[in-house]
ZAMIRO-723532 format. One line per 5 residues: for each residue x, y, z of N, C-alpha, C, O. Coordinates in steps of 0.001 Angstrom, whole numbers. Atoms other than C-alpha are relative to their C-alpha. Example, Ala and Ser with C-alpha at 12.3 -4.5 7.8 and 13.67 -1.06 7.14 Angstrom:
BEGIN
890,-1190,0,12300,-4500,7800,900,1200,0,1936,1181,665; -820,-1190,-60,13670,-1060,7140,-770,1090,730,-261,2198,899 $
END
This chain:
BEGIN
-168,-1387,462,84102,-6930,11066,-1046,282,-1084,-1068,-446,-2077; 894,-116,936,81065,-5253,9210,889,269,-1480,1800,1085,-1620; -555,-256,1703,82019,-5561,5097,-1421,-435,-682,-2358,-1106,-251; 1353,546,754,79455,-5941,2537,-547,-1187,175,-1769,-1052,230; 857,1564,-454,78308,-9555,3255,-682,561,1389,-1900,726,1459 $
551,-244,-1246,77898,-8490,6914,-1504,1103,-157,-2659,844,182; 1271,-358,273,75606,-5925,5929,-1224,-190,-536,-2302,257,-145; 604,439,291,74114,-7518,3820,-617,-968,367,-1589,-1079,-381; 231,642,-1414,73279,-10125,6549,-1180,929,1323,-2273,422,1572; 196,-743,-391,72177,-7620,8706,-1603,779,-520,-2603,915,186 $
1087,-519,1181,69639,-5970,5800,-873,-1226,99,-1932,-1051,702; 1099,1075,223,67868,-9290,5276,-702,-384,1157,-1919,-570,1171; 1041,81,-1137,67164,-9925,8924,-703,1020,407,-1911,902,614; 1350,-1093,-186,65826,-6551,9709,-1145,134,-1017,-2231,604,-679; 1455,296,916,63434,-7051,6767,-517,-1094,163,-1723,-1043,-75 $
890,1188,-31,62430,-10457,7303,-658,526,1593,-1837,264,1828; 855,-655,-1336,61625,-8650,11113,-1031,1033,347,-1709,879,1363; 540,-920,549,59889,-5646,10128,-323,786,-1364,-736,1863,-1794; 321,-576,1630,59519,-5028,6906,-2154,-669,-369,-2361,-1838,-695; 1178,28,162,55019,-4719,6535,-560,-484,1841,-1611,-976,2251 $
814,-148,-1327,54846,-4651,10381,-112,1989,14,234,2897,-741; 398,-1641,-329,53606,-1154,12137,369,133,1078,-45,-652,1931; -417,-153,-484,55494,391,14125,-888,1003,1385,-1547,2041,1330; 701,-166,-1355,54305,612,18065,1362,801,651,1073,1552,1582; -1287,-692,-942,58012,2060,19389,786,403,-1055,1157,-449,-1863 $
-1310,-182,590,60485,4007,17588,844,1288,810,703,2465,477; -621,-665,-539,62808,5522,20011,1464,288,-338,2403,-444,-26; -1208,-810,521,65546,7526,18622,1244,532,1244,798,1407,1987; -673,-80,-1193,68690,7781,21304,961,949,-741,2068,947,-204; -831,-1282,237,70403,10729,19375,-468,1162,37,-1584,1345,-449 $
557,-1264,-27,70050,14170,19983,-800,572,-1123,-1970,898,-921; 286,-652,905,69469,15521,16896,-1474,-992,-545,-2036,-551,-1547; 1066,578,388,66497,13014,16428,-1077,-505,849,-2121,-1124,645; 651,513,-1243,65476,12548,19711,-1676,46,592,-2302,-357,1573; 1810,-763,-93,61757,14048,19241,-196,-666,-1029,-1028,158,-1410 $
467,505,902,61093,11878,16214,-985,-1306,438,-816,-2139,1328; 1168,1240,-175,58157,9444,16127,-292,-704,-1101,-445,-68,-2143; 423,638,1448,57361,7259,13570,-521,-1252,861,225,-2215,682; 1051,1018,-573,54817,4737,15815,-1036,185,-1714,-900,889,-2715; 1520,192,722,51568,3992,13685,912,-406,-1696,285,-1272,-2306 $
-317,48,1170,53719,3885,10279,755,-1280,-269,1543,-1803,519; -255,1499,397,54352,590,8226,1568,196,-771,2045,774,-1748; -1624,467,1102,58070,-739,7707,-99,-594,-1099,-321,-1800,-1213; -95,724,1448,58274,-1004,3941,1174,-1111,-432,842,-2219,-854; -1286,1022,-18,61791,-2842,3634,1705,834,234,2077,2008,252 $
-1358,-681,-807,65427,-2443,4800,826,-742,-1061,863,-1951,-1290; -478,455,1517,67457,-2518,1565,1918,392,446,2446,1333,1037; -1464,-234,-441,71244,-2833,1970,1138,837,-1226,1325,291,-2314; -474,-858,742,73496,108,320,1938,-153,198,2507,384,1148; -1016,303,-640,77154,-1101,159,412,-189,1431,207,-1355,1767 $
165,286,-1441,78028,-673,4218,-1154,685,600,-1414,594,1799; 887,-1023,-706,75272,1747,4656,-1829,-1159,-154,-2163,-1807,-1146; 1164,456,-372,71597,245,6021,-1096,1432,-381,-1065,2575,74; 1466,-917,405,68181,2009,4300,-782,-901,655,-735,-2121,500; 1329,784,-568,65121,1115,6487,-986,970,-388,-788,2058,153 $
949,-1067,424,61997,3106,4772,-1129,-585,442,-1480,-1752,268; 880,144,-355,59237,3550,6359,-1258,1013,-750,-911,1962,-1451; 1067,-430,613,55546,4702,5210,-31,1419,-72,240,1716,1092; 201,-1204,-212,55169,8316,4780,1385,786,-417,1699,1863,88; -1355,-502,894,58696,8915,2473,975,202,904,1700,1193,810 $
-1393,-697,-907,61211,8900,5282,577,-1266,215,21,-2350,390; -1353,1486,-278,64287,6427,5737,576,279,828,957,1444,945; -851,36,-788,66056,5581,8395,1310,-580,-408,1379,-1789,-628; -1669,-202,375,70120,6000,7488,796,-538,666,1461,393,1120; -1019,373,-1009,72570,3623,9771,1037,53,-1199,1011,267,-2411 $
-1253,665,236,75889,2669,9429,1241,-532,1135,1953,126,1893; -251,756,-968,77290,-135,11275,1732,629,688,2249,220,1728; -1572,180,174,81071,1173,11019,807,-1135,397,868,-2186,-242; -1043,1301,-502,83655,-971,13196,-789,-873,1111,-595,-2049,1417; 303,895,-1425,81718,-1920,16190,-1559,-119,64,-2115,-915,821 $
1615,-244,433,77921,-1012,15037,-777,-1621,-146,-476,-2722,-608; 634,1746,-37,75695,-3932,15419,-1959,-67,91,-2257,-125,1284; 810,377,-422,71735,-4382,15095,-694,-1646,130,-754,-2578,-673; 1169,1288,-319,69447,-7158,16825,-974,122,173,-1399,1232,494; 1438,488,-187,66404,-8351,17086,-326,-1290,842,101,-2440,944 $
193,1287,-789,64534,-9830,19476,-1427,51,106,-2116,922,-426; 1848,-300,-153,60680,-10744,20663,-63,171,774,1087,282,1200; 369,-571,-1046,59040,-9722,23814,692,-838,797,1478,-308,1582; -814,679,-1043,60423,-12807,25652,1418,-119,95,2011,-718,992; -1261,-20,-187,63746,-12161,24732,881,1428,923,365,2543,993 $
-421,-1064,-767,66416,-10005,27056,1264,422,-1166,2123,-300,-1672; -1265,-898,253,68716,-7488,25489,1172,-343,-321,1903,33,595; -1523,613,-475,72078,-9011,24753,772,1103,-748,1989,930,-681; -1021,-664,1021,73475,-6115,22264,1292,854,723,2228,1444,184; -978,-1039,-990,75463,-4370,25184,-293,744,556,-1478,683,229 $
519,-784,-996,74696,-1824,27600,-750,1205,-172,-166,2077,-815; 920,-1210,681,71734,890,27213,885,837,-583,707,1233,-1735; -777,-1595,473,74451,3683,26894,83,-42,-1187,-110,1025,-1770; -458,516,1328,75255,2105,23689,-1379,-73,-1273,-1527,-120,-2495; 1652,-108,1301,71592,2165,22116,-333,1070,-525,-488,2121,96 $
117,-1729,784,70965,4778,19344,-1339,-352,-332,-1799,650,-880; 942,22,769,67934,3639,18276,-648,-1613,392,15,-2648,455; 555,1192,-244,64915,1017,19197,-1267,403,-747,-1845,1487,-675; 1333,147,1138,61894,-98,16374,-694,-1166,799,-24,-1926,1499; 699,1000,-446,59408,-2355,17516,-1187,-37,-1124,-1563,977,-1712 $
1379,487,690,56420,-3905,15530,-747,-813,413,-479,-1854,1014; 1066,1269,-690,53137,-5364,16195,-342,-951,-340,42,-1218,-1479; -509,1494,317,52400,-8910,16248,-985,446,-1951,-1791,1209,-2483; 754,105,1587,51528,-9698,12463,-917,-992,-184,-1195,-1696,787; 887,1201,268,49052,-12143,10668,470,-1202,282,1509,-1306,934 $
-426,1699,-833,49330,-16031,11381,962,333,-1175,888,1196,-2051; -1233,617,1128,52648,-17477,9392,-440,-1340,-177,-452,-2342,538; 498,850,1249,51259,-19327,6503,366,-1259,2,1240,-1579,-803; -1,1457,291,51025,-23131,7163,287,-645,1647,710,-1727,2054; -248,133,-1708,51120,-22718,11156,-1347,650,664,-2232,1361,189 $
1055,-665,-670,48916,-21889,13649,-32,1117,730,-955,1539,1426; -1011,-1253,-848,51016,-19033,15022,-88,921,-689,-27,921,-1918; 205,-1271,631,50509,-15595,14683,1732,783,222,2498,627,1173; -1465,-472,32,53850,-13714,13942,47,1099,1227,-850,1825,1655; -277,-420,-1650,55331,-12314,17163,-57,1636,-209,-665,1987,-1220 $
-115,-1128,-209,55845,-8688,17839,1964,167,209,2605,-216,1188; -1544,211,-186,59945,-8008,16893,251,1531,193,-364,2404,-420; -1220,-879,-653,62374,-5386,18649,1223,65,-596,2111,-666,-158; -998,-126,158,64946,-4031,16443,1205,1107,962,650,2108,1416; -755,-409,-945,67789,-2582,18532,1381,251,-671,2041,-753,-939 $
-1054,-103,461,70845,-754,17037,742,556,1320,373,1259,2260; -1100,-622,-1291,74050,-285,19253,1055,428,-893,1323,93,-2047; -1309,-201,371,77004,1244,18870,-216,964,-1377,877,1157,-1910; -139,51,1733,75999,2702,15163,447,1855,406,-41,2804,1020; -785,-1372,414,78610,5557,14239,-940,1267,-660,-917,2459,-354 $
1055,-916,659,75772,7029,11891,-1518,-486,-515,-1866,-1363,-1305; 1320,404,-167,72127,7189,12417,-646,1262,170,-518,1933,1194; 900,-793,638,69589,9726,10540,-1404,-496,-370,-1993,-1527,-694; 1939,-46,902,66073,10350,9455,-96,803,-833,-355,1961,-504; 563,-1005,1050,65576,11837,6317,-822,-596,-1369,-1054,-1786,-1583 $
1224,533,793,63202,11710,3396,703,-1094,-1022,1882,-1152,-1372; 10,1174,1147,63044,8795,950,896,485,-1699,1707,40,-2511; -462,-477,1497,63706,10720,-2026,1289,1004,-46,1723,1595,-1035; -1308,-707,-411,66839,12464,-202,894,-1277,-121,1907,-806,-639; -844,1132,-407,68729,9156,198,1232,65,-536,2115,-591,16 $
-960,52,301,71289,10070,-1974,1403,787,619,2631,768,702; -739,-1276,-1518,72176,12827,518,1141,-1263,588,2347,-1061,737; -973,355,-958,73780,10262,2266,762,-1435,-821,1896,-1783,-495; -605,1001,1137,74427,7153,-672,336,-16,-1116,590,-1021,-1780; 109,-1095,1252,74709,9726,-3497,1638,-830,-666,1630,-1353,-1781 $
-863,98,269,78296,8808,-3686,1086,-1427,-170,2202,-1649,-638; -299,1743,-4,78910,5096,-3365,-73,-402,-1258,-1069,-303,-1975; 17,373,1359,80507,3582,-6461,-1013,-1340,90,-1673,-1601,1097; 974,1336,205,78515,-48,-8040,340,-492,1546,1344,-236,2211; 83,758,-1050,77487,-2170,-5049,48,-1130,-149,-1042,-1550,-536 $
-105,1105,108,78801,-5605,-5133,-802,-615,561,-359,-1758,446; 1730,715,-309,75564,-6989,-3834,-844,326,-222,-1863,-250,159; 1296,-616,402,73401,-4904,-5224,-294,-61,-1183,500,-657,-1910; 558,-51,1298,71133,-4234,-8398,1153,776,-1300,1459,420,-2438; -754,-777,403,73412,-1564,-9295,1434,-756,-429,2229,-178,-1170 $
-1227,341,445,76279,-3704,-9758,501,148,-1431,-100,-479,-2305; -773,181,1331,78584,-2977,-12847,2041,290,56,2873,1154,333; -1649,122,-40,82177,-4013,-13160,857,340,-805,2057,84,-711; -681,-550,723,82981,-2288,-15880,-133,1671,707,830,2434,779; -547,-1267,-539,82564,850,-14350,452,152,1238,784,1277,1614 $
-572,393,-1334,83670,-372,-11022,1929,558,-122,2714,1344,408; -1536,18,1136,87088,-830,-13298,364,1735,304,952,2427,1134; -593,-1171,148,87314,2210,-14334,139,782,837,1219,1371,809; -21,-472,-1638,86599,3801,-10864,1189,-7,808,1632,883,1534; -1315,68,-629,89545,2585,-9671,1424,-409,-810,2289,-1212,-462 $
-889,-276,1082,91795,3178,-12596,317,1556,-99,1243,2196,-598; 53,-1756,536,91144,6754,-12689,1290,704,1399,1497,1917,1429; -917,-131,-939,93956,6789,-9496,1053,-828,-343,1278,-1627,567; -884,1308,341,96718,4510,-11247,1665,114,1056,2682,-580,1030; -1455,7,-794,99466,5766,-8602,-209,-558,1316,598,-1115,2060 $
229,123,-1297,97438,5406,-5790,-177,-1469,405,-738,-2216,-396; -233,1177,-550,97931,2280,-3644,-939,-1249,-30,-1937,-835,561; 1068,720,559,95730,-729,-4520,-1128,-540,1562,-2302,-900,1481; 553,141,-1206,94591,-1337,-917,-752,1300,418,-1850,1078,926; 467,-768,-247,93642,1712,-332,-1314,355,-1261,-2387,651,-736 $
838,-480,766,91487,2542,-4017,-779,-1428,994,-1504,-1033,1907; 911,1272,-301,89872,-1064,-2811,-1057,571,938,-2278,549,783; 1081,-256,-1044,88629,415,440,-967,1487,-130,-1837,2009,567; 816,-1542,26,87502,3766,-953,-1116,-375,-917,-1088,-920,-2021; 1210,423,345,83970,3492,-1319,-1046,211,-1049,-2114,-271,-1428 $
577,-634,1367,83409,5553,-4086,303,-293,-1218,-42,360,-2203; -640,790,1313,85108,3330,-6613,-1115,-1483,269,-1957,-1573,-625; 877,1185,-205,83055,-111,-5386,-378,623,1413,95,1577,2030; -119,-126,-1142,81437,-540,-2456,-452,-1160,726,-1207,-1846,36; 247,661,-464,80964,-2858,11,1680,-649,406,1441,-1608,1140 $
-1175,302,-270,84737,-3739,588,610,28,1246,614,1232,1501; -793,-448,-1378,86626,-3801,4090,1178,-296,-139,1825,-587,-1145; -1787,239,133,89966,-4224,5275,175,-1873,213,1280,-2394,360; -80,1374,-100,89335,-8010,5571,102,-15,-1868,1225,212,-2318; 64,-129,1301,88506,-8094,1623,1146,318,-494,1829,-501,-1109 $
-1323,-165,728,91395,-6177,638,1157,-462,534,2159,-222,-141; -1019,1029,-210,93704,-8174,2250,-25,-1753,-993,731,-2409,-1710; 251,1312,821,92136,-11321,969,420,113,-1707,1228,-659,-2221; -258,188,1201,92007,-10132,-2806,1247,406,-296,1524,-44,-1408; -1512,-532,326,95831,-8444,-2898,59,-1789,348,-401,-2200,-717 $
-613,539,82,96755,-11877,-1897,-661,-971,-813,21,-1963,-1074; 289,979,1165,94577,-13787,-4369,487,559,-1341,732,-199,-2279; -904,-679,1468,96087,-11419,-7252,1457,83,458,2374,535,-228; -1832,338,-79,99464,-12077,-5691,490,1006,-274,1389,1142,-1104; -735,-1864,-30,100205,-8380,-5314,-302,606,1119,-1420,430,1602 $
-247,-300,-1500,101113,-6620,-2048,-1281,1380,-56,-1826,1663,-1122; 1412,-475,149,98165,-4191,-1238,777,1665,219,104,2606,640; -670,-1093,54,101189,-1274,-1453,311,-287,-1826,1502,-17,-1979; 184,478,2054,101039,-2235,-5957,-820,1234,-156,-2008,1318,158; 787,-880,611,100304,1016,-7336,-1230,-778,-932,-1141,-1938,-1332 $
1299,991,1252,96477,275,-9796,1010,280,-677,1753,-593,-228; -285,-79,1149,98406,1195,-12384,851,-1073,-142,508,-1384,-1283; -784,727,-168,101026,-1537,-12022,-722,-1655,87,-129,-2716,-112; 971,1409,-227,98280,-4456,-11447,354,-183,-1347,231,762,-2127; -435,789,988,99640,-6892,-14290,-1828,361,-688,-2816,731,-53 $
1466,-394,521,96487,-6421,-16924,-870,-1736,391,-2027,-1946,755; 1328,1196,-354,94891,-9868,-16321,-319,24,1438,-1363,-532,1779; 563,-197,-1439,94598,-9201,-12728,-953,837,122,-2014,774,742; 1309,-1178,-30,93051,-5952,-13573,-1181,-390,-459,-2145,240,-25; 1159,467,679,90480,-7783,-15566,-916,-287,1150,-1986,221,1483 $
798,774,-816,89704,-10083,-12942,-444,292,1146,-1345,-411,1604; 491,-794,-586,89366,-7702,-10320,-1296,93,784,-1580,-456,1849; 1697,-169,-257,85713,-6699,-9967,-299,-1147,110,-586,-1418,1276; 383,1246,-58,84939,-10152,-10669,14,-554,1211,-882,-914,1974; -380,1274,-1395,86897,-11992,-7994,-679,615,1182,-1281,-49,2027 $
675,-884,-1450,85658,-9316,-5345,-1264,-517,96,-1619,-1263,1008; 1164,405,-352,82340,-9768,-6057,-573,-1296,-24,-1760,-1524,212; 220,1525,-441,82619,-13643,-5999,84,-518,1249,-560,-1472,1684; -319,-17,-1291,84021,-13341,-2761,-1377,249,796,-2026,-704,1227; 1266,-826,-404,81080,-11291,-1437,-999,-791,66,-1560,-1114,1114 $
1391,1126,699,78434,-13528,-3038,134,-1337,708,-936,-1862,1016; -404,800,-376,80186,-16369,-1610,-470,-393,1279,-1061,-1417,1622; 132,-56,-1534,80107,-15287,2125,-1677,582,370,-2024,635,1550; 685,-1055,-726,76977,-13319,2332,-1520,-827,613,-2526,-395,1177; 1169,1075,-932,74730,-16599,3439,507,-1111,1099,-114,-2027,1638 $
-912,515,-1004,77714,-17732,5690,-105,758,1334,-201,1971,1522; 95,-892,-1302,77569,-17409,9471,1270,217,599,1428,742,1702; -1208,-261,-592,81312,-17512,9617,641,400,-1858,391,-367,-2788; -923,-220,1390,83597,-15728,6211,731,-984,-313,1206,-1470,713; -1183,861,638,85830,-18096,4359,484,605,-1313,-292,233,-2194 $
-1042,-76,1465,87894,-16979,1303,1084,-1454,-338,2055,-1275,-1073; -1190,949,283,89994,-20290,1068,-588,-1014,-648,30,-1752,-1416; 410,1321,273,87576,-22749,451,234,-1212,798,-274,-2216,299; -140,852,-726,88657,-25013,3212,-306,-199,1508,279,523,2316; 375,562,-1365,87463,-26320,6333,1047,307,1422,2132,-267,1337 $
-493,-507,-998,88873,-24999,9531,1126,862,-316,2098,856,440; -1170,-1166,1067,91150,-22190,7062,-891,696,-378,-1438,469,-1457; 1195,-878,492,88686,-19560,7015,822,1526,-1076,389,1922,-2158; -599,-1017,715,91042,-16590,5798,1623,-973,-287,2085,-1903,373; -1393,180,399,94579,-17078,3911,796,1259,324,1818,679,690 $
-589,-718,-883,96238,-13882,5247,-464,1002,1051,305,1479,1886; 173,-1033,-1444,93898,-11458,7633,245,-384,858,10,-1588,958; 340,253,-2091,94320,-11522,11581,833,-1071,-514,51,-1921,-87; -1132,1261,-259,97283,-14624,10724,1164,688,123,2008,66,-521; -1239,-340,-492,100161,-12635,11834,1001,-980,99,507,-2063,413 $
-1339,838,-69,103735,-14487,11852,-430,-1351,24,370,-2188,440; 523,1324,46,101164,-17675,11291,198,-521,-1650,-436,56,-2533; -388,320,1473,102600,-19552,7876,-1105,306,-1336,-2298,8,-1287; 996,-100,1037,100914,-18742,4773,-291,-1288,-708,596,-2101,-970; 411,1274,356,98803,-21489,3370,102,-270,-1523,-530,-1006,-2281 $
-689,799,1877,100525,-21775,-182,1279,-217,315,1678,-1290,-138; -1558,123,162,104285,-21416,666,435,-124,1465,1497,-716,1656; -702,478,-1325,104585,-21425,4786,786,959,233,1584,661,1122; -883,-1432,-450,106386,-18021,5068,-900,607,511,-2044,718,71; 926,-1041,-562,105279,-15641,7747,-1105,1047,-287,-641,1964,-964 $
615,-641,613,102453,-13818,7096,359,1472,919,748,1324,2077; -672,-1037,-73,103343,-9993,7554,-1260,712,609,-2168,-13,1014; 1224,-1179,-758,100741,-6835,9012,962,1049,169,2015,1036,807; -468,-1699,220,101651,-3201,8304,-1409,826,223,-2548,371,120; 1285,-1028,-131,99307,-172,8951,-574,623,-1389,381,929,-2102 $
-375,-587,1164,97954,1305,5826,-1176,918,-295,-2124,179,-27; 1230,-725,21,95170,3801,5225,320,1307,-1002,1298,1435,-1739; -123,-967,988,94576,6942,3414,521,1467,414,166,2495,-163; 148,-1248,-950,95959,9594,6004,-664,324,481,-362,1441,899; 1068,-283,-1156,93167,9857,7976,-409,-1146,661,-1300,-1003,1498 $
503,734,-1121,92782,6696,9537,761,-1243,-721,748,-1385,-1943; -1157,1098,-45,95319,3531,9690,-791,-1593,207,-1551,-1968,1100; 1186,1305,-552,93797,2,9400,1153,-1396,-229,1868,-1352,-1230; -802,842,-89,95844,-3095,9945,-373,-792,-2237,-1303,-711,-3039; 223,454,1219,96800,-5048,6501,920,-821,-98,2112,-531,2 $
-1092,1084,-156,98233,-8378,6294,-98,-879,-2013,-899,-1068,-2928; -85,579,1455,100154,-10149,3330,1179,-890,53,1948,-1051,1001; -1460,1541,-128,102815,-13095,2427,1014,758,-1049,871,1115,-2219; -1666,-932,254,106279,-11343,1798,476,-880,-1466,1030,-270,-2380; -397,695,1230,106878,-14338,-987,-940,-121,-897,-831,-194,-2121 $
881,301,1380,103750,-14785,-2332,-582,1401,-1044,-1049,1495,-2179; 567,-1380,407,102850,-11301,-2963,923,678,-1090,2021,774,-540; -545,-1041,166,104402,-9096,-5425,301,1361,52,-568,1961,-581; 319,-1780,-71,105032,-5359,-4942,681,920,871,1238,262,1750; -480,-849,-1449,106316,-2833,-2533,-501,-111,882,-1725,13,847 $
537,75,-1868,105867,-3280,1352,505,1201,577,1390,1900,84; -613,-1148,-116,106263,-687,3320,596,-292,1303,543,-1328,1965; -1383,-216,-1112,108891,485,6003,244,-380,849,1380,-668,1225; 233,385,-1399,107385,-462,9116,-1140,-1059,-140,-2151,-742,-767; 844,628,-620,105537,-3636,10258,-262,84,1316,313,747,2179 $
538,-409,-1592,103478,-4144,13275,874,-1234,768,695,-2315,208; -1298,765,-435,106392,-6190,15430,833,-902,-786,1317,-1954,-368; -1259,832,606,108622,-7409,12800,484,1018,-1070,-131,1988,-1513; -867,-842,685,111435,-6069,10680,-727,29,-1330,-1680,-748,-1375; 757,-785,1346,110123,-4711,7171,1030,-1344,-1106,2198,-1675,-1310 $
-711,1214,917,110590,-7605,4757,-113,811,-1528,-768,1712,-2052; -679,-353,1941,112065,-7236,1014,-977,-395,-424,-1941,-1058,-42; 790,319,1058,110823,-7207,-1792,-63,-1585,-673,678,-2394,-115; -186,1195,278,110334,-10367,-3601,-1400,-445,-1626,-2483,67,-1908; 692,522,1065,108801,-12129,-6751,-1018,-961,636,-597,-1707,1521 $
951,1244,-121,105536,-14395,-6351,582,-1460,-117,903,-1710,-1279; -587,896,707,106990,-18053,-6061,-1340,-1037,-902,-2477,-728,-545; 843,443,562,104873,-20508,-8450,-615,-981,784,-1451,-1649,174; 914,1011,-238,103527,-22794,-6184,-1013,348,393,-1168,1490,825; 963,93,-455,100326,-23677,-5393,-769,40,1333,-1986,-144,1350 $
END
């Protein structure tokens, strides 16, 4: 699932692929951009903006993705075939020409084919517009911009509203998914229905922190882990009625979103503190309950 690591994943290979090549193909598969050309002009670098992808090219104009749920780019070289999924699905193809030799070889750098599928949102607009579309994204936990004190306060300034939900709204941090906020409600041992205002204060501290340790953690991993352990990659996402790995009680999944769109959210009924809500996704709505102390 794209979350800030993923993008940020994502960002580094399309720049190590094009970033100071010149672009021989740039075919645009959306209407509204479908007459755009940008051949002959040099990819400067593809800089990663919480979930949102900046690719700027020569002549002040950026190209704007965003991977959402199913959004995916690859890269490949001339001898490679297609694997991203079926044309219908292509919004957008970059190509660059081969580059100078690579420094300590005898090989001249290939000619790479970036290829976005699936991407929910994909624009061209100028360089110095960018905020048009990233204007509003609180600190970026992978980025330059990072600051966790105003991250804090970002998502303080809602102290009723549900802590799973400020998590995923992007204008308080960004880079967060619904994998993340599952993971950190159950490393602060509070159900991801814990009004902010109610987060015990040393949790609130640690907050920003732990998130963006998380982040930092995964974002040179080719598989996520939050646990720290070897074949235990997550402690409650996607483990449905599978024991939780501190106490062995079912792990739970409720729907939870902001009224406009419902995203699965899993948590441990004992280890968690806080309100759950009414309905789970096939099991009865478990009580409330205190954190127990073990480890």
């Amino acid at each position: 699932m794209p979350e800030g690591d993923t993008v940020w994943q994502t960002a580094k290979r399309l720049h190590t692929a094009l970033a100071g090549g010149t672009l021989t193909r740039s075919d645009f598969r959306v209407p509204k951009f479908a007459t755009a050309d940008l051949t002959g002009r040099t990819v400067l670098n593809v800089t990663p903006r919480g979930k949102h992808l900046l690719t700027r090219v020569e002549g002040g104009l950026t190209i704007h993705s965003h991977l959402g749920m199913e959004g995916s780019w690859k890269v490949f070289t001339d001898q490679q075939r297609w694997t991203g999924g079926p044309v219908h699905q292509i919004r957008v193809v970059l190509t660059t020409a081969p580059g100078p030799d690579i420094p300590g070889t005898a090989d001249a750098r290939p000619a790479r084919t970036a290829v976005g599928y699936r991407l929910p949102v994909l624009e061209l607009l100028r360089t110095i517009e960018e905020d048009r579309a990233v204007g509003h994204l609180g600190p970026d936990l992978l980025g330059p911009d990072w600051d966790p004190d105003r991250a804090l306060a970002n998502l303080l300034t809602g102290p009723a509203r549900a802590l799973g939900e400020a998590l995923l709204d992007q204008r308080n941090l960004a880079g967060i998914g619904n994998v993340y906020k599952s993971e950190l409600c159950f490393l602060l041992r509070v159900t991801p229905w814990l009004p902010v205002g109610a987060l015990p204060a040393e949790h609130t501290a640690q907050l920003p922190l732990l998130a963006k340790k998380l982040l930092e953690a995964n974002r040179d991993r080719p598989v996520r882990n939050t646990t720290g352990r070897r074949g235990q990659d997550l402690f409650v996402y996607g483990r449905t009625r599978r024991p939780c790995l501190r106490c062995a009680t079912p792990i739970r999944a409720a729907d939870q979103g902001d009224g406009s769109r419902e995203r699965p959210t899993y948590w441990c009924p004992n280890c968690q503190a806080g309100p759950s809500p009414s309905r789970t996704r096939g099991t009865a709505a478990p009580r409330r309950t205190q954190p127990r102390t073990t480890n």
